[in-house]
C-alpha positions as CSV (number, residue, x, y, z in Angstrom):
1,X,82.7,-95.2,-145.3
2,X,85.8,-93.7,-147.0
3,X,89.4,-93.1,-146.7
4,X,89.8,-97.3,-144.8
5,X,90.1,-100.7,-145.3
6,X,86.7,-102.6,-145.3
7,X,88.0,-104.0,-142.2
8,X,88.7,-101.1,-140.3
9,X,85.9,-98.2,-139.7
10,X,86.0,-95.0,-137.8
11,X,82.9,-95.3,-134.8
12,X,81.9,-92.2,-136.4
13,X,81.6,-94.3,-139.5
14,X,79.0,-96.8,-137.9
15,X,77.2,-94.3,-135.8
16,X,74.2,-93.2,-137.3
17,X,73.9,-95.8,-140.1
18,X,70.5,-97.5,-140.7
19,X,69.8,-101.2,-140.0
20,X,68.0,-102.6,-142.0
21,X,66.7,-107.0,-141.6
22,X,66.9,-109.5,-144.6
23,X,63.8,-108.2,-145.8
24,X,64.9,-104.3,-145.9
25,X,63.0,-103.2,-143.3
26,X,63.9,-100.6,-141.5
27,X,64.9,-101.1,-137.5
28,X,66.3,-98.2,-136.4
29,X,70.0,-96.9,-136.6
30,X,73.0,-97.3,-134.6
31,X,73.2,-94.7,-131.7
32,X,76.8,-96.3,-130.3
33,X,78.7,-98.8,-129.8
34,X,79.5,-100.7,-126.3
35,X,83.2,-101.9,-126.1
36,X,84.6,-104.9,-123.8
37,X,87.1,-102.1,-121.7
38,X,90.1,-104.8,-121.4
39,X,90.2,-106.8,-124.5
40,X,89.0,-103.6,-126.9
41,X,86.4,-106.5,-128.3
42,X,82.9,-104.8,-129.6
43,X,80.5,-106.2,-128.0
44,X,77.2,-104.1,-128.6
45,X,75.7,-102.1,-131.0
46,X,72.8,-100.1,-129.1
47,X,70.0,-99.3,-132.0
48,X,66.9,-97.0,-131.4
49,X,63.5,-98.4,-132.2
50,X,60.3,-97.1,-132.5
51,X,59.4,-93.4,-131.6
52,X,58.1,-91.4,-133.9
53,X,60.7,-88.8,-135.9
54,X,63.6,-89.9,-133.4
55,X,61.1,-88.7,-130.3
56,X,60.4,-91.7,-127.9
57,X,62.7,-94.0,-129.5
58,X,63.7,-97.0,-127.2
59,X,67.6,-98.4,-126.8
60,X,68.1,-102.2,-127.3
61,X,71.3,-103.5,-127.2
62,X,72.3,-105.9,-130.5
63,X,74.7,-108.5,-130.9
64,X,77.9,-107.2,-132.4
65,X,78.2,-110.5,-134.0
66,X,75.1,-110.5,-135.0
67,X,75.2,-107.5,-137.8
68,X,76.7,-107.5,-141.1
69,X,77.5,-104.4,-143.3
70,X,76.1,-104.2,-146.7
71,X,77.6,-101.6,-148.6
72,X,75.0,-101.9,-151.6
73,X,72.4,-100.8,-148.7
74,X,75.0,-98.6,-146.5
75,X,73.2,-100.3,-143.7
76,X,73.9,-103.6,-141.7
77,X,71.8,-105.8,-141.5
78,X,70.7,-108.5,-138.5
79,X,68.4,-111.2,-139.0
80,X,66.1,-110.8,-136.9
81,X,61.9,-110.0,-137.9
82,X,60.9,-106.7,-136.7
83,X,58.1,-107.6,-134.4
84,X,60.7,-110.0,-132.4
85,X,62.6,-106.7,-131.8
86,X,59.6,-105.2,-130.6
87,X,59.7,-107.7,-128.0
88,X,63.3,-107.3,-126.9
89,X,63.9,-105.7,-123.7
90,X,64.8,-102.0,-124.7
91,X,66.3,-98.9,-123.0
92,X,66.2,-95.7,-122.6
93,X,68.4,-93.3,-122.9
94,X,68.7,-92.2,-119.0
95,X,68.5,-95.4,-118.0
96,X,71.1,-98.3,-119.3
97,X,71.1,-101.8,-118.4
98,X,74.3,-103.3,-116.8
99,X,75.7,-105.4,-119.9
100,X,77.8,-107.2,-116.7
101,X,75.0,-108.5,-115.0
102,X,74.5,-112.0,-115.2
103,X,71.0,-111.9,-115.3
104,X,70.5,-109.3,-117.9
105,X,73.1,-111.1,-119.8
106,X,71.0,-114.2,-119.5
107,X,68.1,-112.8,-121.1
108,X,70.2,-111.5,-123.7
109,X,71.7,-114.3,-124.5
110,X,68.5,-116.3,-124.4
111,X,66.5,-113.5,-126.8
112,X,69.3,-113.8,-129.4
113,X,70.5,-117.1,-129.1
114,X,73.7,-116.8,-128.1
């Protein structure tokens, strides 16, 4: 991430960066990034998990809030154990959940704890 504030970041700067947990695992990378259309707010980053060699990867959507950037790592990083993620309710890439339904918003919510 060059040429900005480290406040201010291109998308093109966050797409495709690794995330990484507190213990450096590996979760996936950021594949983009879900915006609130009137207010501009980020909501979402959508990460793909699992696959094997970017084939069969699954979408899950990921607290904005809930990421960090380390720039020792060039990664963020969530807190979140890799085998809960596995759990998450994922995506795929034909296929995206309505982020305004109150249901699936619910379970979001509930998974995360937000």
């Amino acid at each position: 991430m060059k040429d900005h504030s480290n406040d201010v970041v291109k998308t093109a700067d966050v797409i495709g960066k690794n995330v990484i947990n507190r213990e450096n695992e590996k979760l996936g990378k950021i594949e983009e990034i879900v915006l609130e259309k009137v207010s501009g707010q980020t909501r979402y980053a959508v990460l793909s998990f699992g696959g094997f060699l970017g084939l069969g990867d699954d979408l899950y959507a990921i607290p904005w809030q809930a990421m960090e950037y380390c720039p020792e790592e060039n990664s963020f990083i969530i807190n979140i154990d890799k085998e809960k993620l596995k759990t998450a309710s994922g995506f795929n890439k034909d296929n995206w959940p309505d982020f305004a339904d109150p249901t699936w918003l619910q379970s979001f919510n509930d998974f995360y704890n937000f």
